[in-house]
N, C-alpha and C positions, 0 to 999 in steps of 0.2 A: 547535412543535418546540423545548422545552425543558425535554425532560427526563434523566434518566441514561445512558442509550443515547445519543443526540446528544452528552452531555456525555466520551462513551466515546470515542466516534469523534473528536472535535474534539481531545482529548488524542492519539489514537493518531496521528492526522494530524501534529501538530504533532511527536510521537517520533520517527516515520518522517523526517520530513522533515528532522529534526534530525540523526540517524546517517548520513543520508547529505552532508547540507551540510557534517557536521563532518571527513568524509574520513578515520575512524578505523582505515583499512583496508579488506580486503574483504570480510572476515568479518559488521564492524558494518554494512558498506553491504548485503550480501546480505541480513541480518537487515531493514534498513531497507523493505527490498523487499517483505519476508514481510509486515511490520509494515502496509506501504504496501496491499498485496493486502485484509490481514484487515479493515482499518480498508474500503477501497474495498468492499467484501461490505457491511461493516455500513450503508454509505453509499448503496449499494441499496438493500436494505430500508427503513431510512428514507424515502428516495425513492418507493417503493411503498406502503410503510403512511402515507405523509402527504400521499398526490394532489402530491407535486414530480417531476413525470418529469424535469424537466429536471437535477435535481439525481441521480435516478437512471441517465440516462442518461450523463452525464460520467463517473458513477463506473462503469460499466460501460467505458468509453473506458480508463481510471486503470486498471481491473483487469485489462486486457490489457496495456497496458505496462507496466505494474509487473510481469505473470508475466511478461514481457519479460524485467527486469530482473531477478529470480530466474533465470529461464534462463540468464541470460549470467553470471552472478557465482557461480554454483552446476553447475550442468551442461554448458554449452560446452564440449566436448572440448577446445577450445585453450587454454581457463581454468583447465583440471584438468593439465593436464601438469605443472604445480611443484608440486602437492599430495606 
């Protein structure tokens, strides 16, 4: 597990987690979420194409709460009302 793909996801991880530690708003934490989702998909597949379920399975855990966290900074009816 070292190749471009891994090297994709280990950056997008660290992006995501970045926008949202840095508290740049809501906008860059929503986005941080999107980032967190896309990165956690790609972290499945790795997971699957490389016999780590364990590593696929967490991120299957990440990719539910992360659309958590797109839900709630994006779609929540109580979140939209200042829009």
């Amino acid at each position: 597990m070292n190749g471009p793909i891994e090297w994709i996801a280990s950056v997008g991880t660290v992006a995501a987690a970045s926008m949202i530690a840095f508290d740049m708003g809501r906008r860059a934490t929503a986005w941080g979420f999107v980032l967190f989702c896309a990165v956690s998909a790609l972290w499945i597949y790795i997971g699957l194409t490389e016999d780590a379920m364990p590593l696929a399975a967490m991120n299957g855990l990440l990719l539910l709460i992360n659309g958590w966290g797109v839900w709630q900074y994006w779609f929540h009816p109580k979140n939209r009302a200042g829009d």
